[in-house]
KOLMI-687644 format. One record per residue (C-alpha): residue in three letters; residue number from 1; x, y, z. Coordinates in steps of 0.2 Angstrom, whole numbers, plus 5000, padded with zeros to 4 digits. Layout:
// KOLMI-687644
SITE resn resi   px   py   pz
SITE  Ala  NUM    X    Y    Z
...
***
This chain:
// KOLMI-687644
SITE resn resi   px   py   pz
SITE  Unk    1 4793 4425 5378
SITE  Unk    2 4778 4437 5381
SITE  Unk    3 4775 4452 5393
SITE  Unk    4 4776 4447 5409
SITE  Unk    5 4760 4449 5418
SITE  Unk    6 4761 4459 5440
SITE  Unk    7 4749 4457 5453
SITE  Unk    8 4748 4475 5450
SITE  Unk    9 4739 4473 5434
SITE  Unk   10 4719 4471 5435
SITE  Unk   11 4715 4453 5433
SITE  Unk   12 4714 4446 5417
SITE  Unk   13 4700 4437 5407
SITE  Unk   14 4705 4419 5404
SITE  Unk   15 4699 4407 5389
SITE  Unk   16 4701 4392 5390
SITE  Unk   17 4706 4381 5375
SITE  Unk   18 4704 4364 5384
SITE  Unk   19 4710 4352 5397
SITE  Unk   20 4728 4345 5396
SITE  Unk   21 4727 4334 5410
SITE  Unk   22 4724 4333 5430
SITE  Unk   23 4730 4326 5445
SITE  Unk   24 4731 4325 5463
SITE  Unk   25 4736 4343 5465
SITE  Unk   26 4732 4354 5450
SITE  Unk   27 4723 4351 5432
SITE  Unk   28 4734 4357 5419
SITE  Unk   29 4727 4369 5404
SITE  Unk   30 4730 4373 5388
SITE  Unk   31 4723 4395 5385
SITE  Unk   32 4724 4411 5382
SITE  Unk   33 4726 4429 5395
SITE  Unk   34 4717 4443 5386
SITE  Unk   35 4731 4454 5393
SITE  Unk   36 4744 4443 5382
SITE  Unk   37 4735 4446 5367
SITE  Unk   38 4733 4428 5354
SITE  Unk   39 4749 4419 5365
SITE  Unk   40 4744 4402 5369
SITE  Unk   41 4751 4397 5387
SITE  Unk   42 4746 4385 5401
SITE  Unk   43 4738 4386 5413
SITE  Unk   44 4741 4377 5430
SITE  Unk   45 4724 4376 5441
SITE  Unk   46 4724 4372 5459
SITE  Unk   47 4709 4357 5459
SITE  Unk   48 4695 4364 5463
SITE  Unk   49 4693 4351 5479
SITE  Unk   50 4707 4359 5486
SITE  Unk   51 4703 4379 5483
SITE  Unk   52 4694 4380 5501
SITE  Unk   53 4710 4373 5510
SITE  Unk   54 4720 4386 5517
SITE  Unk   55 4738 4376 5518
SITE  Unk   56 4735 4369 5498
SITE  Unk   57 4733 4387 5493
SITE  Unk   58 4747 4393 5503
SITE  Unk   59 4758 4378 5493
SITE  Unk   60 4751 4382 5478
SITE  Unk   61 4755 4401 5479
SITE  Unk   62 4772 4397 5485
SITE  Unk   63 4774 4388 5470
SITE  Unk   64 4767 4404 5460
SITE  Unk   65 4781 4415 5468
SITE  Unk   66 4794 4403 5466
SITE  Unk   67 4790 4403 5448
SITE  Unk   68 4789 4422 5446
SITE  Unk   69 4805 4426 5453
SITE  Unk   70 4815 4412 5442
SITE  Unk   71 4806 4417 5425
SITE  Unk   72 4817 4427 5413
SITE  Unk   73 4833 4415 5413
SITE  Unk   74 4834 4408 5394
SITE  Unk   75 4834 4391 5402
SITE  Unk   76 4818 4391 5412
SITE  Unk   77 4801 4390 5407
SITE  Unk   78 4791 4407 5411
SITE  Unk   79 4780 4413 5422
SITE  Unk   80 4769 4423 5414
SITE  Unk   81 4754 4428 5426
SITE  Unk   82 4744 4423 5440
SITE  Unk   83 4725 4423 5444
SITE  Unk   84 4711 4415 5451
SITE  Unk   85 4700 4402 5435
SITE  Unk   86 4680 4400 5441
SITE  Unk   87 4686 4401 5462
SITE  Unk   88 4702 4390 5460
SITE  Unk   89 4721 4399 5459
SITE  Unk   90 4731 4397 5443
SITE  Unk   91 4749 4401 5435
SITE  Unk   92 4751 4404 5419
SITE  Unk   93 4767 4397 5410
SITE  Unk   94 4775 4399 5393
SITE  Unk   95 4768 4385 5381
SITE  Unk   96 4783 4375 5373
SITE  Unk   97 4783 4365 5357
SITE  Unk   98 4797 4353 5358
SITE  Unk   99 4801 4337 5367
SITE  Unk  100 4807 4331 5384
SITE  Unk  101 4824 4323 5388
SITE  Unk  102 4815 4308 5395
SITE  Unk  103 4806 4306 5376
SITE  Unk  104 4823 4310 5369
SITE  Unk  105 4830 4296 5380
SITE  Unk  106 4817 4284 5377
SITE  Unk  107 4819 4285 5359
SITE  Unk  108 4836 4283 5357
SITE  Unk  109 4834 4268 5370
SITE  Unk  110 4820 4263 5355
SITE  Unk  111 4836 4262 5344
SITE  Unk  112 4849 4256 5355
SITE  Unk  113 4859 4273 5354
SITE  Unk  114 4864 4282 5365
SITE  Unk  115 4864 4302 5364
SITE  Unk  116 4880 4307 5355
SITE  Unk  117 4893 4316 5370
SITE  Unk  118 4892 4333 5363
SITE  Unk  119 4873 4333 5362
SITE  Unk  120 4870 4328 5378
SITE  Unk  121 4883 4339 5385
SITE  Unk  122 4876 4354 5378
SITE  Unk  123 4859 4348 5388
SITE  Unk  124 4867 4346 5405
SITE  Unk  125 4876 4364 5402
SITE  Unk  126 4861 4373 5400
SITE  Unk  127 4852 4364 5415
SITE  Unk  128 4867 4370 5424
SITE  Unk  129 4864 4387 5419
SITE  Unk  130 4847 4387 5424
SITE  Unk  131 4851 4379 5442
SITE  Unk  132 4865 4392 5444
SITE  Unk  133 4852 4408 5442
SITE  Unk  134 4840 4399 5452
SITE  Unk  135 4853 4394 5465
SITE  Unk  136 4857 4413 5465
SITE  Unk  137 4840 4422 5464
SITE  Unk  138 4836 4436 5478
SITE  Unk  139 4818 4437 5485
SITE  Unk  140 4807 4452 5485
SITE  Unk  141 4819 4461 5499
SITE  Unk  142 4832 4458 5489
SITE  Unk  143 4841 4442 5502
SITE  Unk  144 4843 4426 5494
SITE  Unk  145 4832 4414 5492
SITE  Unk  146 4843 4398 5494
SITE  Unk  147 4832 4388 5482
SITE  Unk  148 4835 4369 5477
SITE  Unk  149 4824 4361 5466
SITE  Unk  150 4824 4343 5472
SITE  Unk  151 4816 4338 5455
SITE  Unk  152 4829 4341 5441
SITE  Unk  153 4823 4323 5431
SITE  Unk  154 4823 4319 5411
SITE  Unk  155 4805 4323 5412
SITE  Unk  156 4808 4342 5421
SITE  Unk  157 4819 4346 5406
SITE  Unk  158 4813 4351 5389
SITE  Unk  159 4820 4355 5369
SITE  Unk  160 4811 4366 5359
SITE  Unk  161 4813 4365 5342
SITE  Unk  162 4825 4378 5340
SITE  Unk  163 4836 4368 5352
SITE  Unk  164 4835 4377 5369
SITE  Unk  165 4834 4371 5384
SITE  Unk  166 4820 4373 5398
SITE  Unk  167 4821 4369 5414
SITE  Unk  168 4802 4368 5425
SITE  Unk  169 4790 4364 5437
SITE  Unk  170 4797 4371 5453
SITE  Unk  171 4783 4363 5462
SITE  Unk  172 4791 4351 5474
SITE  Unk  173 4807 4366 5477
SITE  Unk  174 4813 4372 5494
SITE  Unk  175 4819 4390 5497
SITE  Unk  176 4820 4404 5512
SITE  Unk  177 4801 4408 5519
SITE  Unk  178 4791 4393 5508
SITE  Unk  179 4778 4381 5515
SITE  Unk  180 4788 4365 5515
SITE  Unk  181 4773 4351 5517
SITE  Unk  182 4781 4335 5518
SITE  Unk  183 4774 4318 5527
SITE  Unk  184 4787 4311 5541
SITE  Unk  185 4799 4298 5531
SITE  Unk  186 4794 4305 5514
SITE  Unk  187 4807 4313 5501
SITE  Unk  188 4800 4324 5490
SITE  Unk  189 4807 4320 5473
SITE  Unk  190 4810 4305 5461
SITE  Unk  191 4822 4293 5469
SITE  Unk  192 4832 4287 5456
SITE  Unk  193 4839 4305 5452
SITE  Unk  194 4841 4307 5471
SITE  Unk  195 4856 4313 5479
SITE  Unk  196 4860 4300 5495
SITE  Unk  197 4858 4314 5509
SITE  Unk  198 4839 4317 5500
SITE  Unk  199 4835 4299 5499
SITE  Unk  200 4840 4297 5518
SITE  Unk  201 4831 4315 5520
SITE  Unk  202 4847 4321 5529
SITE  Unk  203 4847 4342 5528
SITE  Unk  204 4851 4349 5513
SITE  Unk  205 4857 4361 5499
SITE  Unk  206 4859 4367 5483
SITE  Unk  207 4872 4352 5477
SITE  Unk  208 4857 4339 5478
SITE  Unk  209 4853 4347 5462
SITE  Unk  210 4871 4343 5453
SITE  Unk  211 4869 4328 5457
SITE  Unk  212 4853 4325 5448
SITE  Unk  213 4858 4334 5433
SITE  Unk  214 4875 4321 5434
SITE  Unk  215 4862 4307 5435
SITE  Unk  216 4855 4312 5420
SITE  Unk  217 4872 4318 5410
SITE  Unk  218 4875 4301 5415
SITE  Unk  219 4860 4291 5407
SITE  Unk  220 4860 4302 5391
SITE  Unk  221 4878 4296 5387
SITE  Unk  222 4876 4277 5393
SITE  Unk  223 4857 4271 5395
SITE  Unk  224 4859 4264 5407
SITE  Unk  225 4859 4272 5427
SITE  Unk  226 4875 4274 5437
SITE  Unk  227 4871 4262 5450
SITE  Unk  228 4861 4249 5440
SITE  Unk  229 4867 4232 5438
SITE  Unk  230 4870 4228 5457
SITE  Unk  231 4868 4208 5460
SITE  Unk  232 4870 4208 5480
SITE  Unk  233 4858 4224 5486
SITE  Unk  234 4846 4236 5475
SITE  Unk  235 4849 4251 5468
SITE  Unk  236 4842 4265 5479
SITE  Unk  237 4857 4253 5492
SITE  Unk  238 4869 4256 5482
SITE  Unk  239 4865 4273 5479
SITE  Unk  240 4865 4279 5497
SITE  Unk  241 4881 4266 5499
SITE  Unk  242 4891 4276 5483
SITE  Unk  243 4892 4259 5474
SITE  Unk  244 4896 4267 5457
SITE  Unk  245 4898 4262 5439
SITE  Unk  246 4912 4267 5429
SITE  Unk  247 4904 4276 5412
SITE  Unk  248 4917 4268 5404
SITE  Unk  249 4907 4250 5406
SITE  Unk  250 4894 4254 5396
SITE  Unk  251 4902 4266 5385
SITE  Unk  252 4921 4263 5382
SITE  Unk  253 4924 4277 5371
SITE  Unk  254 4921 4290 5382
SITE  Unk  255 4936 4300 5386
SITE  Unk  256 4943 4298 5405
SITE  Unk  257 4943 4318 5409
SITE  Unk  258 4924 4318 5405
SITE  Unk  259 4921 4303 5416
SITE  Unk  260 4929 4309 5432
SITE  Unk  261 4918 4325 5430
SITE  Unk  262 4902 4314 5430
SITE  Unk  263 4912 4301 5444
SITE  Unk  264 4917 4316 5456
SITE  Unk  265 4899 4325 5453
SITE  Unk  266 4890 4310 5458
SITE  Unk  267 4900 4308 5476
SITE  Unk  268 4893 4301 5491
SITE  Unk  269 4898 4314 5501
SITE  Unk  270 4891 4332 5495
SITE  Unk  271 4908 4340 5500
SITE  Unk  272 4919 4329 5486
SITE  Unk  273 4906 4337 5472
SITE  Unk  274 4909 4353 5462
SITE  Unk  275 4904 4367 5472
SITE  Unk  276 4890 4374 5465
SITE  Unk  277 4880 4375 5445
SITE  Unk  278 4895 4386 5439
SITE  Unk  279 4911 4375 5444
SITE  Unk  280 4904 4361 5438
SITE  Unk  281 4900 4370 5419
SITE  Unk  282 4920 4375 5420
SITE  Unk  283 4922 4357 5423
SITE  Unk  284 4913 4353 5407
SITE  Unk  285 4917 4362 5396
SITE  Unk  286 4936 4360 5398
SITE  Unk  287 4934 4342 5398
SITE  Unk  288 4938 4333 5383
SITE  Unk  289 4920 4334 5375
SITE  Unk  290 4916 4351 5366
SITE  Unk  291 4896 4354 5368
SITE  Unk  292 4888 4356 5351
SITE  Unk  293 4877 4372 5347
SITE  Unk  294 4858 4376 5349
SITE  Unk  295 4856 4373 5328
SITE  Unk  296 4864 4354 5329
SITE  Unk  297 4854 4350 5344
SITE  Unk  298 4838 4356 5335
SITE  Unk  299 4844 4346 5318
SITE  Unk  300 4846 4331 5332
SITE  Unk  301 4828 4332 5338
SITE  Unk  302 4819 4334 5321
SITE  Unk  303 4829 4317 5315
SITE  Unk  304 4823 4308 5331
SITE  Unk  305 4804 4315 5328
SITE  Unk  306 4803 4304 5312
SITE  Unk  307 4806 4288 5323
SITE  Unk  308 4789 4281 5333
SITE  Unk  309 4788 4289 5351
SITE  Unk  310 4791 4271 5364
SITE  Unk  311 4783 4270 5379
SITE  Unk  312 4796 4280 5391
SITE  Unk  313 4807 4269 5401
SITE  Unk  314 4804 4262 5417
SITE  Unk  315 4819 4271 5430
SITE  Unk  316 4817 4288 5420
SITE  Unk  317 4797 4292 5424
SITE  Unk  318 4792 4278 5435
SITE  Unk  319 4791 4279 5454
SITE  Unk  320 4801 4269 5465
SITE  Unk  321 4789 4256 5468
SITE  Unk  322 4788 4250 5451
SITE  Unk  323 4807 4245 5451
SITE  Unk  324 4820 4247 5440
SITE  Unk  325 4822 4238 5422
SITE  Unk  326 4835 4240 5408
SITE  Unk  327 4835 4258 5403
SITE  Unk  328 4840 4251 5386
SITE  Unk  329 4828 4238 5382
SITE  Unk  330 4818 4245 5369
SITE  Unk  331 4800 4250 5375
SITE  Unk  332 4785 4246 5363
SITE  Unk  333 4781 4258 5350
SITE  Unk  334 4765 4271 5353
SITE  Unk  335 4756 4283 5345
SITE  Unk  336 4768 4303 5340
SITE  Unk  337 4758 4316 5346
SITE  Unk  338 4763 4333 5336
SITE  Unk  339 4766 4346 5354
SITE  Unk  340 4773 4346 5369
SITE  Unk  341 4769 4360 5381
SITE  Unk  342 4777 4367 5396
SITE  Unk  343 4766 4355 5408
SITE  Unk  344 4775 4338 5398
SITE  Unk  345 4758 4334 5388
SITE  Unk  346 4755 4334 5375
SITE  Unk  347 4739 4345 5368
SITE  Unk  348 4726 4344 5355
SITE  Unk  349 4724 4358 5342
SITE  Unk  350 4718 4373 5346
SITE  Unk  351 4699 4374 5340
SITE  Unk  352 4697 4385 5326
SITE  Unk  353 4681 4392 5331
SITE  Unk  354 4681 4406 5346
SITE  Unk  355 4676 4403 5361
SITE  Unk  356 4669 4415 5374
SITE  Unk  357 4681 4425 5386
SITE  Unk  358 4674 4416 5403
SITE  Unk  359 4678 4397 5405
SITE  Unk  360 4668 4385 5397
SITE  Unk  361 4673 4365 5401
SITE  Unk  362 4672 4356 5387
SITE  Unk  363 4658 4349 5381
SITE  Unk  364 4654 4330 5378
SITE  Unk  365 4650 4328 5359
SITE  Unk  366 4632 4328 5354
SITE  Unk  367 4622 4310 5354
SITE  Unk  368 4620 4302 5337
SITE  Unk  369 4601 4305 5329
SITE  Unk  370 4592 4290 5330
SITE  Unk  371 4590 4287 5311
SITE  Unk  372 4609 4290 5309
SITE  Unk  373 4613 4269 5316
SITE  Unk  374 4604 4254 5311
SITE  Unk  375 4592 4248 5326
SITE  Unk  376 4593 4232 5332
SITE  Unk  377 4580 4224 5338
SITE  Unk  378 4578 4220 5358
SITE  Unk  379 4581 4204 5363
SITE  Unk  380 4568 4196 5372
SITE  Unk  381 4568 4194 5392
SITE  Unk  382 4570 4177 5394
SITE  Unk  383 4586 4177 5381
SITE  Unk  384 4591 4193 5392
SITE  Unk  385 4591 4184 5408
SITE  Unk  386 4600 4169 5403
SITE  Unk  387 4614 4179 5395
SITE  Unk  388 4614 4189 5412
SITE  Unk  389 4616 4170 5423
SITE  Unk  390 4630 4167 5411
SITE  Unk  391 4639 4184 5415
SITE  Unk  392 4637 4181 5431
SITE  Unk  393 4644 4164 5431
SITE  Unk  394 4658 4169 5421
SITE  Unk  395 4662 4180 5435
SITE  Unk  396 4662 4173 5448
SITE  Unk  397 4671 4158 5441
SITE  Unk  398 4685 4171 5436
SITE  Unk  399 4686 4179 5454
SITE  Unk  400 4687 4164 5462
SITE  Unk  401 4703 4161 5451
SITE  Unk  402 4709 4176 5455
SITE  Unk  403 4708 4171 5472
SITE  Unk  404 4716 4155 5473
SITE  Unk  405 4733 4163 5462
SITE  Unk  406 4733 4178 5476
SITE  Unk  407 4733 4164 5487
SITE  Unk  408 4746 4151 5480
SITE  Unk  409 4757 4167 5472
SITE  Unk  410 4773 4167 5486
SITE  Unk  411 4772 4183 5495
SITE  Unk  412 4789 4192 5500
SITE  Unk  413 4796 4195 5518
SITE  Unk  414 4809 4202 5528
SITE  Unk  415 4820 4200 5541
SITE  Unk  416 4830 4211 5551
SITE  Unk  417 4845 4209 5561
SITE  Unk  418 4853 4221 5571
SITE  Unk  419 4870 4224 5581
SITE  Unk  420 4871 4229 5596
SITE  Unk  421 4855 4218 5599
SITE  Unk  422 4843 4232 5608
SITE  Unk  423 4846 4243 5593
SITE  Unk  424 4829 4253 5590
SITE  Unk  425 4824 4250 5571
SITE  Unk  426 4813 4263 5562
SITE  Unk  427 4803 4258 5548
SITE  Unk  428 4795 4270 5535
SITE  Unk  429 4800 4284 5549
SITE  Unk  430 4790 4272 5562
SITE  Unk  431 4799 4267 5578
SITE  Unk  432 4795 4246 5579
SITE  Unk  433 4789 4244 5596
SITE  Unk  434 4803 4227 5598
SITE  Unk  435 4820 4232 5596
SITE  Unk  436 4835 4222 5590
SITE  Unk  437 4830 4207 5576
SITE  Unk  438 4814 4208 5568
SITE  Unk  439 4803 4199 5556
SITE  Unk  440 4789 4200 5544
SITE  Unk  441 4780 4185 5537
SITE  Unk  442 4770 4200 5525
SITE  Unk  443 4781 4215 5518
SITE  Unk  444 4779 4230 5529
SITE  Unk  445 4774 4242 5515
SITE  Unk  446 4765 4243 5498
SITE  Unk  447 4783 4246 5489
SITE  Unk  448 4802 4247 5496
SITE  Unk  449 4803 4254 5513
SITE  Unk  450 4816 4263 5522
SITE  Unk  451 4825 4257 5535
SITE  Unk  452 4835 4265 5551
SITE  Unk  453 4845 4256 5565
SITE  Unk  454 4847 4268 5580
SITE  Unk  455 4856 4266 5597
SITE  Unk  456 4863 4277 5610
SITE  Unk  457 4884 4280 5609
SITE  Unk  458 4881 4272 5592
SITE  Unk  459 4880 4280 5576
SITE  Unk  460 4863 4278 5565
SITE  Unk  461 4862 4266 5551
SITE  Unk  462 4851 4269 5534
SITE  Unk  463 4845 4259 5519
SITE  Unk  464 4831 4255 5507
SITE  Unk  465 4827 4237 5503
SITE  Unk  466 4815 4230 5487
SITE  Unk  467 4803 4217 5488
SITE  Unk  468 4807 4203 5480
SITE  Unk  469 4793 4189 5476
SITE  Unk  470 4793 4172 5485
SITE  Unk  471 4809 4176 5494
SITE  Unk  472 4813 4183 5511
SITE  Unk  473 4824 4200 5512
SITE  Unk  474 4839 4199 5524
SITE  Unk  475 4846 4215 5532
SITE  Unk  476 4857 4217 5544
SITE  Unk  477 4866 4232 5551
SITE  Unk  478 4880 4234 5565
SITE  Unk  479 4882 4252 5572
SITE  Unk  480 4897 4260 5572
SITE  Unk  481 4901 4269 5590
SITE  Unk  482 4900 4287 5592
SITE  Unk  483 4919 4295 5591
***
């Protein structure tokens, strides 16, 4: 894995081989650290716009110690160091060549097979092993940490071509002592591998993270997501409801022992799930499938590398807003890229020319020589002008189009009824300021929206509810009284 790099050690010199990507947090890198030697890693950089705010940095270096006292498990990427890149913070993490299980998922959705048992058993195992030591790691005092990720997804879990396992980016985990940012009425998380108590951000612990790693034992095996395929409410309803498939619908052959592990670690109630990471491996792997070794699950990657990468489906790494289609409808084919790193991209080659020790962005590419392009000649003003008229016709034309569609496309709305009929009802975490039946000509949000009946003596009520174009959304909810 590399020498792990202290805060005791004098800073080291970073080269930068390129940018991988950025977003709103962090821009992601592919380099070296002197101190490392020729190892290629990546690095994560706080974005420069936030480097002067005092909470972003306190997040990001909590996310840097999180990442330093889980490194050295076999199934979680490494932390390898930690420093500052021209005024902005960064982490440096192992660089992985492999795959992750949302690719391996996507291209077996491409061929309309699902992942064999064993294979996908052997995954889930080793994300198990990884949540175990994370579930179990001490701080500096030596007290426990009581860390859950809230983020074990398809695209958080990665193969390498030797067939192991890596689990990653604590960025959005939870622990003793860390800096937990979160907006009023916000989960942190992806919702469709979100245990009930985290989508209704209820309080709560380790077990959030078996239930994800269900979630995806679940899809690998089927394609499809346990609680897809509901006619009379959406899916993040019957998610928080406990409205579960059987396995067996989608994937007959499936022996019944296996299925109730996945059945009873995808409980509503946190209490009717395995215990903790390590239970739930005894549950596996004295169920009736026998996880296959590192070597086959390597052999199984390099067979699926020769097919053309789909784009990734739609519940696996889009956000809630962009609903949820057929996990195994196949995706249109796009172009295989050679690497994937530690960060999920993909990188371009290394350049085999040195580069200085200081960082260097990248530089654009030099402009063509004028003789290297035939010259056209300029066309005259008056010909300029009327093409220019005709643009701007064009445009305007088009917008006004646009406008008239926006106008004459059916918009959704919701209505909400409630029981007892002065029940408070919370939108979005936002008290509505009329109680009791409510509603909206325009949908209340940009996406679904969250929902909360409340009354005194009464017990609170919760769900999510989708858009749905042209037609009206009816909720109701009648509260149960207090005990």
């Amino acid at each position: 894995m590399g020498a792990t790099a202290t805060r005791s050690q004098k800073p080291a010199s970073v080269e930068v081989l390129g940018l991988l990507t950025e977003g709103g947090m962090s821009e992601i890198y592919l380099g070296r650290l002197h101190n490392l030697g020729a190892q290629t890693l990546v690095l994560k950089r706080l974005h420069p716009r936030h480097a002067g705010a005092p909470q972003m940095r306190r997040m990001f270096k909590d996310e840097a110690r999180v990442s330093r006292l889980v490194s050295g498990h076999p199934n979680i990427v490494s932390y390898l160091g930690e420093g500052q890149l021209e005024g902005s913070d960064y982490i440096a993490l192992e660089y992985i060549e492999g795959l992750t299980v949302a690719e391996l998922i996507s291209r077996c959705s491409a061929e309309k097979a699902a992942v064999p048992p064993d294979i996908a058993v052997h995954i889930v195992l080793k994300v198990l092993q990884a949540l175990d030591h994370a579930h179990q790691v001490l701080d500096e005092q030596g007290q426990p940490l009581k860390l859950i990720h809230r983020d074990v997804t398809p695209q958080n879990v990665l193969i390498t071509r030797q067939g192991q396992v890596k689990l990653l980016d604590f960025g959005v985990s939870h622990c003793t002592g860390r800096l937990d940012f979160t907006e009023p009425g916000l989960a942190k998380g992806k919702p469709y591998f979100m245990a009930p108590e985290q989508l209704q951000m209820d309080p709560l612990d380790h077990r959030v993270d078996l239930y994800a790693a269900a979630v995806i034992l679940y899809v690998l095996v089927t394609l499809r997501h346990p609680f897809e395929g509901h006619e009379d409410m959406n899916v993040l309803a019957a998610m928080m409801n406990g409205n579960l498939r059987d396995p067996r619908i989608y994937s007959p052959d499936l022996p019944e022992s296996f299925c109730q592990d996945i059945l009873q670690s995808l409980s509503l109630a946190p209490q009717d799930r395995f215990e903790d990471a390590r239970e739930m491996q005894e549950a596996l792997l004295t169920s009736a499938i026998a996880p296959c070794s590192a070597q086959d699950l390597a052999h199984f990657v390099d067979n699926l590398k020769a097919v053309a990468r789909p784009a990734l489906p739609g519940p696996i790494l889009n956000d809630v807003s962009q609903g949820f289609p057929t996990l195994g409808a196949p995706a249109q084919p796009a172009p295989t890229p050679s690497l994937a790193s530690a960060a999920r991209i993909e990188a371009a080659p290394a350049p085999q020319t040195p580069r200085p020790a200081a960082y260097t962005p990248p530089r654009p590419p030099p402009p063509l020589q004028a003789a290297s392009l035939p010259v056209a000649a300029a066309p005259s003003l008056r010909l300029r002008a009327a093409w220019a008229l005709v643009w701007m016709l064009a445009g305007l034309l088009a917008a006004t189009w646009a406008m008239r569609l926006l106008a004459l496309s059916p918009q959704p709305s919701l209505r909400i009824d409630s029981a007892p009929p002065m029940t408070d009802v919370y939108i979005d975490g936002k008290l509505q300021p009329t109680p009791g039946a409510l509603s909206f000509d325009t949908w209340p949000g940009q996406g679904p929206v969250a929902i909360r009946w409340s009354a005194p003596g009464h017990e609170d009520c919760r769900t999510v509810v989708d858009p749905k174009p042209g037609s009206t959304v009816h909720v109701q909810c009648r509260l149960q009284r207090q005990p």
